[in-house]
ZAMARGU-4260 file (C-alpha; in steps of 0.2 Angstrom, whole numbers, plus 5000, padded with zeros to 4 digits):
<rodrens>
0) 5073/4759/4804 | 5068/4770/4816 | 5062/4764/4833 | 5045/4766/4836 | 5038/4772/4851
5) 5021/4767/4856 | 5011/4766/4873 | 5007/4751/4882 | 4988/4744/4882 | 4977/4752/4895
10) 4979/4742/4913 | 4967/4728/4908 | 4961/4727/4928 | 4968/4745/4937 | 4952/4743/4951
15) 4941/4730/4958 | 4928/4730/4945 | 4923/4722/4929 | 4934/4721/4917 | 4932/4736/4905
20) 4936/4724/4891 | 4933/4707/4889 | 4951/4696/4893 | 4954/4689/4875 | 4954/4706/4869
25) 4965/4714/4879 | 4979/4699/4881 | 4977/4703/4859 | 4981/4718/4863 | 4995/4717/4873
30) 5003/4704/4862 | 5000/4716/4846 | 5010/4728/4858 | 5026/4718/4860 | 5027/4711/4842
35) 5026/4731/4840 | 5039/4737/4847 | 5050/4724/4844 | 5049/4714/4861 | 5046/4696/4853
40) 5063/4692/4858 | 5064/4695/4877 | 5066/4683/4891 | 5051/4676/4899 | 5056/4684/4914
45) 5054/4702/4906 | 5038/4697/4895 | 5030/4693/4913 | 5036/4709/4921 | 5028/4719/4907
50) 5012/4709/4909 | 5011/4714/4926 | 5013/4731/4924 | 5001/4731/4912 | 4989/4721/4922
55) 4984/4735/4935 | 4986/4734/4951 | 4971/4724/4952 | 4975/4712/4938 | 4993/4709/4949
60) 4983/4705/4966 | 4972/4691/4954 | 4987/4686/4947 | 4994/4685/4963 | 4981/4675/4974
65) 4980/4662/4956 | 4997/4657/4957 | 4993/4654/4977 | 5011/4660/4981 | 5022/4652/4967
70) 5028/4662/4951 | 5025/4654/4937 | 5030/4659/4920 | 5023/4672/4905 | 5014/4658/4897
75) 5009/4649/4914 | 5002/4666/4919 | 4992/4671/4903 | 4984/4652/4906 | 4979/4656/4925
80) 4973/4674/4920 | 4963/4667/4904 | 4955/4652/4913 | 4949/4667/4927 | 4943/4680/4918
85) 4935/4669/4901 | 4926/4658/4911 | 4907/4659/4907 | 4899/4673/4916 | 4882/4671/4922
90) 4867/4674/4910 | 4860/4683/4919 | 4873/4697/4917 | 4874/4694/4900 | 4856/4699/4897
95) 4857/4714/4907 | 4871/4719/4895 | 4862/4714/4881 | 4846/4726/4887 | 4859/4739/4890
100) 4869/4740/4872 | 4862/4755/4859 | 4872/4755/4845 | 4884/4771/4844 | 4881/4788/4831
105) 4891/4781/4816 | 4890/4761/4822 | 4888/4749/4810 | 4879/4733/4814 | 4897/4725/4808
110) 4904/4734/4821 | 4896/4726/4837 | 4900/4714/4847 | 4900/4695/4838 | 4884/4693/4842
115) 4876/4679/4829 | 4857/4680/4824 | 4854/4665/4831 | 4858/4672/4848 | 4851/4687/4845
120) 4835/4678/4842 | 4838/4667/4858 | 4838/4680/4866 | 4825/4690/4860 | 4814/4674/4864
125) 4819/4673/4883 | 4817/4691/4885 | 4800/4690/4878 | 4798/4674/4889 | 4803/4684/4904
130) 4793/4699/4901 | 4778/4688/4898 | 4779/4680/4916 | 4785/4697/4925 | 4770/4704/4918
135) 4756/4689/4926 | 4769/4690/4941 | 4764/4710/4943 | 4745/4705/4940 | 4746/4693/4954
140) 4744/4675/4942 | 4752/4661/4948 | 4769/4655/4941 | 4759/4641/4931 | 4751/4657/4919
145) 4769/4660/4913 | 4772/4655/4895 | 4787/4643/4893 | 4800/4648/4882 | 4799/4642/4864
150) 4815/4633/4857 | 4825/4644/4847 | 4819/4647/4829 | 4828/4639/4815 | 4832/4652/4802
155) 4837/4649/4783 | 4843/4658/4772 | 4842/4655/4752 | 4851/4664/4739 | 4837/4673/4726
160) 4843/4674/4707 | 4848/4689/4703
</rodrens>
């Protein structure tokens, strides 16, 4: 069999930034890489040196100030980096992103983010909830005016006969 020669994942962190794609995805990625080219095999040593260079030089300083000046292993490594960058981000963000996505020419619904309705509709109340008390803050009401956020809605779905 012909060996098969295929680039590395894009640098999962190359500036100080936001990750331009969430860690999970990108440590799926770079896994899917070394199975393949046929990597599965190497030392640890080796397995960490290519994560490293595929970090960015960003991801390596992270790296660097999480192992607080020991090395650790591969697998200790993908643990610090996962517990960094996977940890809950602040709602707030995530709503701003939420307000932000438009779905792409050619993008089916399938194709978004794993977004559930439920959460869609949790965040479709709180947005509403949030309009609602910007809107009396900007007419000068007092904060007691606001509506409080309703508990999500339960949806259910039943089969028809077809």
């Amino acid at each position: 069999m012909a060996d098969i020669a295929l680039p590395p994942p894009a640098p999962f962190l190359a500036l100080p930034v936001e990750p331009p794609i969430p860690w999970n995805r990108w440590l799926q990625s770079f896994e899917t890489f070394i199975l393949a080219v046929g990597l599965t095999g190497m030392s640890a040593a080796r397995k960490k040196a290519l994560l490293l260079h595929c970090l960015g030089v960003e991801g390596q300083r992270v790296l660097g100030a999480l192992e607080s000046g020991t090395t650790s292993n591969y697998d200790t490594a993908v643990e610090l980096l996962t517990a960094h960058f996977a940890a809950p981000q602040s709602v707030l963000l995530q709503r701003f992103l939420f307000r932000q996505r438009h779905q792409l020419p050619g993008e089916s619904v399938q194709q978004t983010d794993d977004l559930s309705l439920s959460r869609a509709i949790t965040i479709a109340v709180r947005i509403e909830s949030a309009a609602a008390c910007a809107s009396a803050l900007t007419k000068q009401q007092i904060i007691a005016d606001c509506p409080a956020p309703s508990p999500s809605p339960t949806i259910s779905v039943t089969a028809q006969p077809g």
